[in-house]
Structure formats: C-alpha cells, structure tokens
C-alpha atoms as one frame of an Amber mdcrd trajectory, in Angstrom:
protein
 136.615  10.920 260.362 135.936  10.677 256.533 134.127   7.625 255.481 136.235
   5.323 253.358 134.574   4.067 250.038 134.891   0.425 249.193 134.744  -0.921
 245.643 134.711  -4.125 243.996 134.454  -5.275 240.395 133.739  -9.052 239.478
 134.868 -10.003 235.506 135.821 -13.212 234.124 134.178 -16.292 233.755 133.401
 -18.366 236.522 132.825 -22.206 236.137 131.450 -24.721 238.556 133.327 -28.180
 238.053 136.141 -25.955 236.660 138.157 -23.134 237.052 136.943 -20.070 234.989
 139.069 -17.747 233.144 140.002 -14.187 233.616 138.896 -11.510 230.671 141.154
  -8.996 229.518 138.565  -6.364 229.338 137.917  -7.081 232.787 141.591  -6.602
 233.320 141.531  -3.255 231.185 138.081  -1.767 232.846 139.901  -2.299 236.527
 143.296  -0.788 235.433 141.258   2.114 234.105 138.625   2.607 236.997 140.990
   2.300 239.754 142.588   5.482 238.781 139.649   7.771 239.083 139.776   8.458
 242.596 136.036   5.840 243.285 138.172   4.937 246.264 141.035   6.485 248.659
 143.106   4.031 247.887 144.022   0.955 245.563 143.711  -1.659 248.794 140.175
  -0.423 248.595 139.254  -1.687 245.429 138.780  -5.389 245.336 139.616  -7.250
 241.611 138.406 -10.778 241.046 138.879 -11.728 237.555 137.532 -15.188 236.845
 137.646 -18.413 239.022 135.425 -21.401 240.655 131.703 -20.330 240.960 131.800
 -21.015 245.021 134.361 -17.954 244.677 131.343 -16.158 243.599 128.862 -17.199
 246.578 131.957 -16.443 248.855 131.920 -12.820 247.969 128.307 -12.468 248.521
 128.053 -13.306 251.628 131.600 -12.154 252.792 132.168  -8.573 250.659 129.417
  -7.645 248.638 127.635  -6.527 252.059 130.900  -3.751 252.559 130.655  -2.113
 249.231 129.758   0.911 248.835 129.843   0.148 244.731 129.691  -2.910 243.156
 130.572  -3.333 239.370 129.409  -6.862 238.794 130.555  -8.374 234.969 130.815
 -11.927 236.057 129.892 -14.911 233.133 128.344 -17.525 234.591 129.000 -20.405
 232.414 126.327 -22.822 233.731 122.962 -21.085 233.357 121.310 -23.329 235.555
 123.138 -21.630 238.607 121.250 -19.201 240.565 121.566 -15.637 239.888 123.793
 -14.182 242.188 123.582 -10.676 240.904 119.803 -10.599 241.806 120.647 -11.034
 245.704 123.673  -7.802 245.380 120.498  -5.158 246.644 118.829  -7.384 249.274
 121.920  -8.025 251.237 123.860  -3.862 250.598 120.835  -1.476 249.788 122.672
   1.341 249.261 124.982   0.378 247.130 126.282   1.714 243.702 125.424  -0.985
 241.652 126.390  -1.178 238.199 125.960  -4.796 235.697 126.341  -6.087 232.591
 124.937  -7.870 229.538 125.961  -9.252 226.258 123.900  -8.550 223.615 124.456
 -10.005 220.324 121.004  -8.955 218.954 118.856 -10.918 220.939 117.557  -7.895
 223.073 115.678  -5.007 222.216 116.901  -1.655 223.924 113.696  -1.902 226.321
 114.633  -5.466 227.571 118.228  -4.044 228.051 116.534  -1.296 230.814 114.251
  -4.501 232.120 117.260  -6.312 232.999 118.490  -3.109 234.700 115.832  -2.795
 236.914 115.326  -6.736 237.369 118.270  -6.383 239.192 118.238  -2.849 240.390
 121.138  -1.802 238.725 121.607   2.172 238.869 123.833   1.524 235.859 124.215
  -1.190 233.277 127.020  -2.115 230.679 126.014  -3.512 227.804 128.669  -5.476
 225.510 128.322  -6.493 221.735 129.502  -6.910 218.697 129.556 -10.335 216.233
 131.123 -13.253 217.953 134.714 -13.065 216.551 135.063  -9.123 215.933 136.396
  -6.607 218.877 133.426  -5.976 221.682 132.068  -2.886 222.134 130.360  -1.471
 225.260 127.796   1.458 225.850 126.315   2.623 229.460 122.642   2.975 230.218
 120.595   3.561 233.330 117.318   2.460 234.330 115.334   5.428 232.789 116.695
   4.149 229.371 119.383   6.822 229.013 122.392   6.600 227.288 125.410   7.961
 229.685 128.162   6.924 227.004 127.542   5.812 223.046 128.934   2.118 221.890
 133.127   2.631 222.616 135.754  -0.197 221.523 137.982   1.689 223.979 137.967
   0.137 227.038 139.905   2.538 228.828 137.535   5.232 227.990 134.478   3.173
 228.814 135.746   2.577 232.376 136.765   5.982 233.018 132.633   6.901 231.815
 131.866   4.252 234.860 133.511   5.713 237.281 132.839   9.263 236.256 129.208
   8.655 236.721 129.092   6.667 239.539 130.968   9.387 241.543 127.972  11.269
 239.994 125.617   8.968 241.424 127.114   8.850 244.922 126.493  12.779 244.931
 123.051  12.002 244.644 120.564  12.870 248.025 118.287  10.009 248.800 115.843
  10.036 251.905 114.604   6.643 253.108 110.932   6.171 255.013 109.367   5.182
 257.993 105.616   3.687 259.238 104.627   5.994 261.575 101.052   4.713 262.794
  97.927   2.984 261.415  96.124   3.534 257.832  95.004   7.267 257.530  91.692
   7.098 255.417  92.223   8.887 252.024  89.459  11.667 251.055  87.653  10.930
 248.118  88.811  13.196 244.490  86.941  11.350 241.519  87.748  13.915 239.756
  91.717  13.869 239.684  91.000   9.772 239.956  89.194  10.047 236.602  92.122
  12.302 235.197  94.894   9.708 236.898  93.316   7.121 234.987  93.197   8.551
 231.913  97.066   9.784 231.846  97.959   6.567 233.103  96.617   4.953 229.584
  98.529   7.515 227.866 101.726   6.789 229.554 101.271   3.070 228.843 101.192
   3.398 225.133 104.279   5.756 224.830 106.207   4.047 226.879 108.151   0.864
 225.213 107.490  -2.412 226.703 109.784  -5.364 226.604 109.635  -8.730 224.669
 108.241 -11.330 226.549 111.234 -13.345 227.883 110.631 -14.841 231.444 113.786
 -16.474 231.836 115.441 -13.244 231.429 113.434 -10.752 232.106 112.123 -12.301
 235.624 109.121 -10.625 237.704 110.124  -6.885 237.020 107.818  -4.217 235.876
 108.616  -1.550 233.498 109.389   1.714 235.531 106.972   3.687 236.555 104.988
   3.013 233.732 102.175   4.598 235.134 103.338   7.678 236.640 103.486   9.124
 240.152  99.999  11.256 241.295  99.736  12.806 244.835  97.339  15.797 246.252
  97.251  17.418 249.589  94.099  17.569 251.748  93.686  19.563 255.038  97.341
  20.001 256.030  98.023  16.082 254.947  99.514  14.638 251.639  98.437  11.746
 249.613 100.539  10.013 247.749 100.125   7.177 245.496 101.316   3.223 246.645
 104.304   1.815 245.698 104.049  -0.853 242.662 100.449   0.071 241.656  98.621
   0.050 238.224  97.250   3.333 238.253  94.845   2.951 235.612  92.504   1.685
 238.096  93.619   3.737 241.150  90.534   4.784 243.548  91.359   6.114 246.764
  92.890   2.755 248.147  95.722   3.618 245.745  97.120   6.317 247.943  98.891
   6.185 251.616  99.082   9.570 253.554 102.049  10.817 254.291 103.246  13.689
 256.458 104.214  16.690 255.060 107.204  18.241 255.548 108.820  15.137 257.562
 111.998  13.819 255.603 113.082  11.183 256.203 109.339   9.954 254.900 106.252
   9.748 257.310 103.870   7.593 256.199 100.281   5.824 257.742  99.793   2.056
 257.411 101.700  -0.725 255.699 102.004   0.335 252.147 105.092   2.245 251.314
 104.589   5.692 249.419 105.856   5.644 245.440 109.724   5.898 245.265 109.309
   9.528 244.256 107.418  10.487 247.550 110.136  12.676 249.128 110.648  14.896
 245.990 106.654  15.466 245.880 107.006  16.374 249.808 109.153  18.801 249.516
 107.585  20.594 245.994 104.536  20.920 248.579 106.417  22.258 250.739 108.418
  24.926 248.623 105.035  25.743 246.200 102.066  25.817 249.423  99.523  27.005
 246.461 100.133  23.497 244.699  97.255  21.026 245.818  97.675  18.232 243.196
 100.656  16.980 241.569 101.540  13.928 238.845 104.598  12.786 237.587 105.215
  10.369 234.654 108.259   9.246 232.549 106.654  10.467 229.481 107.367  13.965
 228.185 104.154  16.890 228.208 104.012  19.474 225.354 104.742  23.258 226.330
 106.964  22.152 229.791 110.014  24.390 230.425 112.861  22.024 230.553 115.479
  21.228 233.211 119.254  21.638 232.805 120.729  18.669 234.685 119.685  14.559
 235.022 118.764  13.907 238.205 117.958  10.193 238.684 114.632   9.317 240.019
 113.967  10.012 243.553 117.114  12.339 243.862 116.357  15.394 245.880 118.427
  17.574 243.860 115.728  17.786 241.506 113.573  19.995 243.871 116.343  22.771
 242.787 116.213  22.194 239.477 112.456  22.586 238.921 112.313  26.011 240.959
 115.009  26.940 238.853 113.223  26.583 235.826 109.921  27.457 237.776 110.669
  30.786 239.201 113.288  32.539 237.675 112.242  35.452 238.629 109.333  35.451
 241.768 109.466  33.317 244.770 107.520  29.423 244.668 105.385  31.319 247.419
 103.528  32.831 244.275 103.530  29.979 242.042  99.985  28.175 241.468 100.937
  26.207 238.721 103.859  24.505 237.007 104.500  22.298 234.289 108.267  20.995
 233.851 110.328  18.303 231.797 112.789  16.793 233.825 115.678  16.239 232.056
 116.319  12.124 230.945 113.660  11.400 233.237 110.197  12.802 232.319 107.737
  15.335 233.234 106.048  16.719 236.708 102.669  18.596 236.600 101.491  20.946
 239.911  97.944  22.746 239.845  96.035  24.649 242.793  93.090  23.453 241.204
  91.932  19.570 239.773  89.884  21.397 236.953  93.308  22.829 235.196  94.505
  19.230 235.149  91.081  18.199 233.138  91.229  21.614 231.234  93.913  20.279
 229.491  93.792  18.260 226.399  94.804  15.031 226.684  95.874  14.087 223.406
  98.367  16.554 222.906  99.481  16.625 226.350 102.353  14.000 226.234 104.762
  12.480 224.203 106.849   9.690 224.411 110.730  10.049 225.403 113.308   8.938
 222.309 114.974   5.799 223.825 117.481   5.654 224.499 117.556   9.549 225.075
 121.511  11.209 225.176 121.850  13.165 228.199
C-alpha cells in the first residue's frame, strides 16, 4: 500500500491573552498549494490560519510529529514566547520543512540562510516590502539559492513551494549507524596541511552573517569549511560532523566503512552530513584516494546540470556524468567538478596533485544568492 503524504501549513497571527488573526496570504498560499497534488487528498492537508498561541503548542505535540511537510508562517505576536519552529526537526526528522521571515531591511541575504539553517529549514520564504505597500515573497534554501525571484503573486509563489518541495521529497537520503569503538585514523600531514589551508580560503569567500544572537541563535554557517575524506587500506576517513577544519589533525576524522549505506561508522562522532555521497564516489572511482568538498566554487571544474541539495545521493550520477562521458569511473584518477547551487568536489589518487595546485586561483566564491 502507497504511503499517504500529510501536510500542514500554519499562517496567521497567533496571540497569547488574545485571539490572533488569520492572514489572507496565508489564505491565498493554502488555496494555491493544495492543488498541486503535495497530498492525495484535501483531508490531508491541515490549514490553521491564526488563533490562541496554546493552539500552536497543541499542534506540536499532537500533528507536527505526522507530517511529512510542514510549511510553518505563523507570527508570533509576543516575542518573549518560545520558539516553536525551532522544536519542528527534533520531534519529525524527516520532514519537509519549509519557514518564513519578514524582512523589512533589517537582514542581510546571509542572515536570511542563518535563520534557515537555525531552524533547519530545507526551504525558507522570505516576505517584504515597506510597511503599508503589497508584500512580496521570494524562496531560498539553505545553500543561499534562490528557487523563485521576489513575486507579489501569491498564487504563483505557492505553486513554486509546492513544486519544489515535491522536488525535495524525490531526493535520496541515507541515515547512519555506530557500528563499534573509535578506529584510530592514520596520520596524512600532508593533505592535513592542504585541508587547512583550503579551509582559510573557504572562510573568506564565503559570506558570514551580522552578529544578531537573538535571531540568529547558536547556528553555524554551512559547511563553511568544507568536507575532506581519504581512504587508507580498504577503510575511509571522513571528516567529524560540526568541526573547524582549519585546525583538523587526525582527531578530526571518524572511519567509516566503505561501501556500507546506510553509513558505518567507528566511535561516537558522527561522519560530516556529506559522508554517504563521498562513500559511494569511492566506491564508483576505486583510483580516488583523497577527496574534499567545499561550498565555494574551484576554477577549471566541469559543471553539473541539475541542483542536488547537500547530502542527496543523486549527485553521485551527476558527477560521473560530467566525469566520464565517455570511459568508465574504473579509469578515472582524478576529477574536479562544480556542483551545481551547491559548490565544488575535488578527487586525486595522489595528495601531491592536491598541493600541486595553486591555491590562490583555485576557488572562488559562489554569487549569493545564486539562480538555479
């Protein structure tokens, strides 16, 4: 039997001593969602459109856990309130999730992606426009793209959602498993050293938010240090989870089986989110040894035809696409791509091509936000 998708969008204002009000966009982005097939029918699409903030903690714990997307607009009038919308990915994981913010100038397009992944949003909506005038919304995801330009039509806008989170939901994802104690990591000072180096790169073309604790929280920029891993005697080595990597050393790696999906790994740090698309590139190119990936750009990469989000294993196709053409991955010692809205992945047999290569005029910094 066919699994059923469950959505539910959240709009309005919600009040705490008083009853909120309902928006008419809200009202607009339903009418014009619901008819793009996001579920099998309308039953399956739950509307609230304003109300008492307990309404709000109700749904949390009640129906946010049974979505399988989540378009969460709600205005909070009391800022003192907790922020629901930080809890939607601790309590439904795997969730589409897709959230909003009004902008009228105080945010800078990098603070816009910050709040994105403060809340691990795979999408976010952001409304604007001078208090008085018509609103106008654009989409963006967490890699600072721009899925749809600023729209005053509603109806269009909403039909963009939906289009792209049925995109999203496409997307393969493999989670990860501890499958014994800490494996000790061989020592490479040389692709350390050149680690290092690009990770100081990365950091100063990639844009970094305002400071702004209140809104910005205890999020990171993405990835702003890229994704290294190398393979060892029949075992792969792939950098920790949430790691500066312009000090990494050998305690910034866990080792991780290779061609295990879902992910193998030794001890009790997880692998980097892009692990399983670095396991199977070993897998599919056995002359690559050493691999990095960063959301920067690198000069003379071929380029990608489709946007595969991060950690999507549909982008294993589209790099042997671009890779090998013509000859099998078998053959392939070397590859250098640009991964469409996302950034770049290097694979060498050898750590000395890596430092061969010129490091100033090796990367350059994505526009953002970047059209795709």
């Amino acid at each position: 039997m066919l699994k059923q998708n469950k959505a539910l969008l959240v709009g309005g204002t919600f009040g705490n001593d008083w009853n909120g009000k309902g928006s008419t966009l809200a009202d607009v982005l339903f009418c014009s969602m619901v008819t793009r097939g996001l579920t099998d029918s309308y039953e399956d699409f739950t509307f609230v459109n304003g109300g008492m903030y307990d309404r709000l903690e109700v749904l949390m714990e009640e129906v946010v856990p049974e979505m399988d997307y989540i378009f969460w607009f709600a205005d909070v009038a009391d800022n003192d309130k907790p922020k629901l919308v930080r809890r939607i990915k601790a309590v439904n994981k795997k969730c589409i999730l897709v959230t909003s913010k009004r902008n009228y100038g105080d945010y800078e397009f990098p603070d816009l992606v910050q709040h994105a992944l403060g809340n691990k949003s795979n999408l976010l909506v952001e409304f604007t426009g001078s208090y008085g005038e018509k609103i106008s919304g654009r989409i963006i995801d967490p890699l600072g793209n721009l899925i749809l330009d600023y729209t005053k039509d509603f109806v269009h806008l909403g039909h963009a959602i939906a289009e792209r989170v049925k995109y999203l939901s496409t997307i393969t994802r493999v989670g990860s498993v501890k499958v014994g104690d800490a494996i000790e990591v061989p020592n490479d000072d040389e692709f350390f050293a050149f680690v290092r180096k690009s990770a100081n790169q990365f950091s100063e073309l990639i844009p970094t938010p305002t400071e702004n604790e209140r809104f910005l929280g205890n999020a990171s920029f993405r990835c702003q240090h890229g994704f290294p891993s190398f393979k060892r005697d029949g075992m792969l080595y792939i950098s920790k989870r949430n790691i500066d990597k312009e000090y990494i050393g050998r305690d910034g790696f866990v080792a991780v089986n290779p061609d295990k999906l879902p992910l193998e790994y030794y001890g009790d740090h997880k692998p980097s989110v892009d692990a399983p698309i670095h396991v199977k590139l070993y897998d599919k190119f056995p002359k690559i040894n050493y691999m990095i990936h960063g959301h920067v750009y690198i000069y003379g990469g071929v380029n990608t035809w489709n946007n595969v989000p991060c950690g999507g294993l549909e982008e294993v196709e589209e790099i042997i696409r671009v890779v090998c053409p013509f000859d099998p991955p078998e053959l392939t010692d070397s590859f250098r791509v640009n991964l469409k809205g996302h950034g770049f992945i290097i694979g060498v047999n050898d750590v000395g091509c890596l430092n061969g290569m010129d490091l100033i005029k090796k990367y350059e910094a994505r526009i953002f936000p970047e059209r795709i």
